[in-house]
Each structure stands twice: as C-alpha cells, then as structure tokens.
N, C-alpha and C positions, 0 to 999 in steps of 0.2 A: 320131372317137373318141367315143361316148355317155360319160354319167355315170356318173363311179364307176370307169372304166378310167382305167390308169396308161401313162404311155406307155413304148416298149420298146425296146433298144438290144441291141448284140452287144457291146458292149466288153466284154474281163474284165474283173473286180473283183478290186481289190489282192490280193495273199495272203495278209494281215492278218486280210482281211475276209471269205476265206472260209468259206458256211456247213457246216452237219452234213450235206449229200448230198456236196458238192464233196469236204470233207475226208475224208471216207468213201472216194469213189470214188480221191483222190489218193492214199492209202496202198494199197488195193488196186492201183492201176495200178503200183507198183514192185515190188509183190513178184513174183516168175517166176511165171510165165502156169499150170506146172503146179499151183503151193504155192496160187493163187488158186482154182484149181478144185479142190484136194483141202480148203481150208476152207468154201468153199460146198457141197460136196456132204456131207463130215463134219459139219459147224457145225450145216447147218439142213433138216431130213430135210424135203424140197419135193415140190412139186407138185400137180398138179390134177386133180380131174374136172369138168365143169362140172355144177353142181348146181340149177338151176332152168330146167325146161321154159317156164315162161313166158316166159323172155329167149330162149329160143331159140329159139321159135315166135314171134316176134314180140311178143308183150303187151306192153303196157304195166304196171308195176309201182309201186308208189306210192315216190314218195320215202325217206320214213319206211320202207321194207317190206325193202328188196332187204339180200342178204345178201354181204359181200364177193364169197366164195370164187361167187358168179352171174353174175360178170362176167370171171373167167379164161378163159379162149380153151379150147377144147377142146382144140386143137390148133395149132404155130405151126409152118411149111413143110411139113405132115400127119406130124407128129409130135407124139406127146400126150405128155404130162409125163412124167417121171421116176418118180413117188412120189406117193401123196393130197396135197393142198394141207395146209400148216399154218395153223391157226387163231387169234389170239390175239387177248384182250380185255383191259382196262384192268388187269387184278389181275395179268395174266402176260406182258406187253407186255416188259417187260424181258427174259427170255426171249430175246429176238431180238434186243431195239434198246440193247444191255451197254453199260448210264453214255451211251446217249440216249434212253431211254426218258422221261423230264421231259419233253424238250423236243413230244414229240406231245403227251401226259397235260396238258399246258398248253392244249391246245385239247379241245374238246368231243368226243375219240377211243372211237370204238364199239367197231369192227375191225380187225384188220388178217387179209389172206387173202397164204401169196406161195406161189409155184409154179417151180417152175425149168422149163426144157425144152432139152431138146438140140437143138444146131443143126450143121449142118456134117456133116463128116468123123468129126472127134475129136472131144475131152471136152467143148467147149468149150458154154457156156450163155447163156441167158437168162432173168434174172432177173424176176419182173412180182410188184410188193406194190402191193395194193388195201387202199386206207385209208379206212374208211367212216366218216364223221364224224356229230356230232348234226342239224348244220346246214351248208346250204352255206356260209356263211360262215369256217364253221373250218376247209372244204376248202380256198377261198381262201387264211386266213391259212396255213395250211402250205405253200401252192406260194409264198407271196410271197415268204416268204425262202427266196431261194435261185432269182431266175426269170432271173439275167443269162443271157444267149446268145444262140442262134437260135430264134425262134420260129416254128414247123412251125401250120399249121391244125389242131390238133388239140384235142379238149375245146373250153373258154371260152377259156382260155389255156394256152399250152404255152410250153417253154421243152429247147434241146435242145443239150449238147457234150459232147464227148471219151465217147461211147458211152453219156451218158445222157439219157433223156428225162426228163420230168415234167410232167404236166398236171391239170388240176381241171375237175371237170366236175358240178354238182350235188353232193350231199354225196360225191363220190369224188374222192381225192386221187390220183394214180398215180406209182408211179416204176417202169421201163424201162434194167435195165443188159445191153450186152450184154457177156457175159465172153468174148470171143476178141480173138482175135490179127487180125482183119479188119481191116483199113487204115481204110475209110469203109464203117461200117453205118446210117448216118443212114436210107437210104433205107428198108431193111428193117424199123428200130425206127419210123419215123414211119406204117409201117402197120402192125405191131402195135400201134400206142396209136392207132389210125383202128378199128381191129376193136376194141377194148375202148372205146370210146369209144362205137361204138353200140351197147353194151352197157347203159354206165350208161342206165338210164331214162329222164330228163330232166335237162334244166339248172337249175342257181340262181341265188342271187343276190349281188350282189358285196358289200361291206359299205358302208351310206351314207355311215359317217363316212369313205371315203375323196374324199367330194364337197366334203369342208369345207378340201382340200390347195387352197394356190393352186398352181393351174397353170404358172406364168410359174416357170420355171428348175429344179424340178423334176424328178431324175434320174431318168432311164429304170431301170425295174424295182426302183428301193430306194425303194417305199413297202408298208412292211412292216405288217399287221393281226395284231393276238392282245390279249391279257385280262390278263397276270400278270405278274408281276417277274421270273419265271425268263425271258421271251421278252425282256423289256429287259436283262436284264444282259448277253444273250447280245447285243441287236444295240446299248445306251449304256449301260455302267455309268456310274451316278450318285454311288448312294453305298450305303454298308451299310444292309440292314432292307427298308423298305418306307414308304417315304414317301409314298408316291403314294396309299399303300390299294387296289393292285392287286386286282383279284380275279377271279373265271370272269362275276362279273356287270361288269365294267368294259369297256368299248368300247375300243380302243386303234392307235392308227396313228404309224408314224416313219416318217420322210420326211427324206432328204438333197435339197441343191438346190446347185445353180452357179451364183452370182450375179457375176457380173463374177470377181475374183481369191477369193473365201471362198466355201467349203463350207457353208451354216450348216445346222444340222440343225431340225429340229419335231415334235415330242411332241405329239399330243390326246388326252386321256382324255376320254369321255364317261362320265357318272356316271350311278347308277340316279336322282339325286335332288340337289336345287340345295346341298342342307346337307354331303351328302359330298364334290362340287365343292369347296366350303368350307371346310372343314376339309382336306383334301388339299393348298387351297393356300398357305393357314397353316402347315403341317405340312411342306409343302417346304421355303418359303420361311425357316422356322425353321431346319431343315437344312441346307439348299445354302446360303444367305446369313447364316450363322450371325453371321460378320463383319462383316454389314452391315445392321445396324437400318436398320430403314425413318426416315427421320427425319421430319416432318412435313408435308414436299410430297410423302411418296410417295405412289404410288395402293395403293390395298387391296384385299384378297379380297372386299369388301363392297361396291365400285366396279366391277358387271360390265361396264363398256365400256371401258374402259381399262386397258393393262399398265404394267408394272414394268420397267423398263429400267435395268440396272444394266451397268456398266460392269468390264473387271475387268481381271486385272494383265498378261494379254496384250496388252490393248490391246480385246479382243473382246468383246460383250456378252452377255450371257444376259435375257429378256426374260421373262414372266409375265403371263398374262390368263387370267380367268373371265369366262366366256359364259353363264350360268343353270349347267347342267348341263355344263356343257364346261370343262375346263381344258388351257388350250395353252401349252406352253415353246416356247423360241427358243433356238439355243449356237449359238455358233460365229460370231456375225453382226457385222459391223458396228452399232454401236447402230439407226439407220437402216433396215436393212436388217431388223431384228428389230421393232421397230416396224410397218413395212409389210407385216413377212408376218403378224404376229400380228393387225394390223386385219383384214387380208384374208380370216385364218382365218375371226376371230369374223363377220365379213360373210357370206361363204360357208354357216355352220354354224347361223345363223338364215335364210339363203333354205333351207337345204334339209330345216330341222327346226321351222320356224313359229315358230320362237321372237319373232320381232316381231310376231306377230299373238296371240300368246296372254301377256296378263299376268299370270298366275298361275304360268308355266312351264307342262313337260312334263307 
C-alpha cells in the first residue's frame, strides 16, 4: 500500500452511518422498479453525446481543460443515450442534487455532466454523473465518504454494491447506478466505469494530510478528506457554530480506528497558518471543555508537542494537540490510547510536512 492510501474492507457500515449515495440509492431501491424509472426519466431530462474529439481520438487533455459531459460513453451495449447530457454548475447544482447539493458545493465542484442510457429489453437504465472537481483532491474527498464495499480495479479507487459503483480518478468523481431489476450487474457496471475511466485524462493525487493517520487500527475506508463544517457535522457533530474555523482553505481528515474493545475516532485540521491552529484550538477548547478549565498542569495551545487529555463522564477521553499548523482531536478513546494516537499523529505530520527541519514553520 503506498502513501496516502487507506486500506479497504467489504464490511457494510452500520445504517446509522449511512452516507448521501447509499441513502439515495436505499430509498430508490424500495420504491417499484416502474415509479423508479418514471422519476428518472421525468425528474432529470438525461443524456449524452460525447463532446470532445480529442478524448476520442486518443489525446491527451490537460487536467485543468477536460470538460464533464467528454468523458460520457458515447454509447453503452451500442446504445446511445436517451436525450443530450444535462449540465450543471455551482449556481444550479441544486437543480439535480434537491437539499444535497451543500454537501458537493463543500468541496472544490466545477461540473457536474449525467446521462442516462437504456439497457435491456424494457425501460430500465443507467445512470453515469461525471463530477469535475477544482483539484484532485476534492475528487478524492467525495468518493471517501461513502467508499465501503467491493472494490473493482477501476479509477485510483473504486468502491462498488447493490447496483452501485463509484470511483475517482484525477479531478473526476464518478457515480454508476444501474436502475433494473438484474440480479448481479457488477460485471457490466465495472466495465462501464473501465470505459469512462480511460476517459478521464490522467490521474492525481491523494491528499497528504492523509499520511499523518497512524496506520496501526485504522478502519478500512472511514478515513474521510473535505474543508468545512457542513462535511463534519455530516460524518461528527461537535457542537453548534464553528469552532474549528472550518473553511475551503482548511485541510481536513476523520478517521475511525479499532483499538482493542474502543472505536476512538481523529480529527486533523491542517491550517493555512500556525496563528489560526491557535486560535481554533483555544476556541475549541473553550467550547467543548467549557466545564473544564484547564487548571495549571494543563498543556496549552502554546505548547506544540504535547496534548490535552481529559477525561470525561463516560469514563472516555477526548485528547487535544497542536503541531505548528496542525490541530489534532481524539473522542472516543481510552485516555491512553488518545495520548498515543495523537503523539503518533503529530510524528507522522512533521515526517511528511518538514516541520522538524524548518523552525520558522510552514
């Protein structure tokens, strides 16, 4: 496994903790198979034509350049879409994605391009939205929540049940539903996302701050990347507001781990700057431990190599550390056990950001 990848499991995930594709796909999958196809074809007037000659001749196309709706399939079993592709950009993304549009608009989202195409016999379809991000990174953070399952060689990473795929591949995000009544389409959908995959142009790159996770327990596929408090409240609400001082320029990773009998979870925010670290973690800390002055053996936001380990009425600790530009939480842990992941963090997060070689900071 190189740096920066998470490692990857089939288990499902509770159904608590289901995200915005699964929950999507579970209400579709109960309503009758026809009322599904008559709200996909009414809802969202789909389809494609493929629109850039140089993907289909082979070019190469620059990262930054390529345009969703150039990476739709011309055609899927020599059948070409339904209807022209729909287009939609940050101002009208809602439009399509009704009370979840936030949750992309939270990452760096350009485009979105989707097409439907008939498959089969009867009415029945498939779905392909092409999500063209600013940076690979924010392609990443969209497939991460949400990547439990089977993972197919497809993209960087893929992820793939109950008729859906999803993969990342350079600034493209993909989701793959197929809307029939077919028993097992796995095989079919994993080479439609094989044909759109060498589509996208080239590959990117994963995000660094995921180098700074200690590896050792570490749940397969719940190490989540994004920027903003609407992406936290959806995978740990804290508390009201914004305490953290979230924002489009904040670096951000959550990460669940199995540690003997405890779950304990890990927050890192990476900051543009050691002062806003700083402050954010004054400003939690004021927050969440409103109860619990620091009394004067605690460590401090001013003390970057050591956390804050407090104890609480579970019995469970919640832990606290600054790294220059890093601020890293701990919940759910053993006092112990929040202690050693949080050393571990700030270790990891100066081997892979210099921060011991440069005393000035970033």
């Amino acid at each position: 496994m190189s740096a920066g990848e998470i490692p990857k499991r089939s288990a499902a995930r509770p159904a608590f903790l289901l995200t915005r594709d699964l929950q999507l796909h579970v209400v579709r999958s109960l309503l009758p198979s026809v009322l599904v196809r008559r709200v996909w074809v009414l809802s969202l007037v789909l389809c494609v034509a493929v629109g850039c000659r140089d993907v289909q001749q082979g070019k190469v196309t620059p990262m930054e350049t390529w345009k969703a709706k150039d990476v739709l399939p011309a055609e899927i079993d020599g059948r070409g879409p339904a209807a022209p592709p729909e287009v939609f950009v940050p101002s009208d993304l809602y439009k399509y994605l009704n009370g979840g549009a936030a949750a992309y608009l939270a990452y760096d989202f350009q485009e979105l391009a989707v097409a439907s195409y008939p498959i089969g016999s009867g009415n029945e379809t498939v779905l392909v939205e092409i999500y063209r991000m600013g940076k690979s990174e924010d392609a990443f953070g969209l497939y991460s929540d949400g990547a439990e399952g089977e993972h197919p060689q497809v993209g960087q990473d893929a992820s793939y049940g109950a008729g859906l795929l999803r993969f990342w591949k350079g600034y493209a995000f993909v989701r793959i539903l197929w809307l029939s009544e077919e028993s097992d389409p796995r095989d079919k959908i994993v080479a439609i996302g094989t044909d759109i995959d060498s589509r996208v142009p080239e590959a990117g790159k994963r995000p660094r701050l995921l180098r700074a996770l200690p590896p050792e327990g570490l749940v397969a596929d719940r190490a989540i990347y994004f920027h903003t408090v609407i992406s936290l409240n959806q995978l740990y609400y804290l508390s009201d507001g914004n305490p953290l001082g979230l924002g489009a320029q904040t670096d951000a990773v959550f990460a669940e781990y199995e540690i003997g009998e405890r779950a304990p979870k890990i927050l890192v925010v990476r900051y543009t700057n050691e002062r806003e670290a700083a402050m954010a973690f004054e400003k939690f800390e004021a927050v969440y431990l409103a109860d619990r002055p620091p009394d004067g053996g605690s460590r401090r936001a001013d003390d970057a190599t050591s956390a804050r380990i407090e104890l609480l009425e579970d019995g469970l600790a919640v832990g606290m550390l600054r790294e220059r530009q890093l601020l890293a939480l701990c919940f759910e842990a053993e006092p112990i056990q929040a202690q050693a992941l949080l050393d571990k963090t700030a270790a990891l997060y100066r081997t892979e950001f210099g921060e011991d070689k440069k005393a000035g900071g970033e």
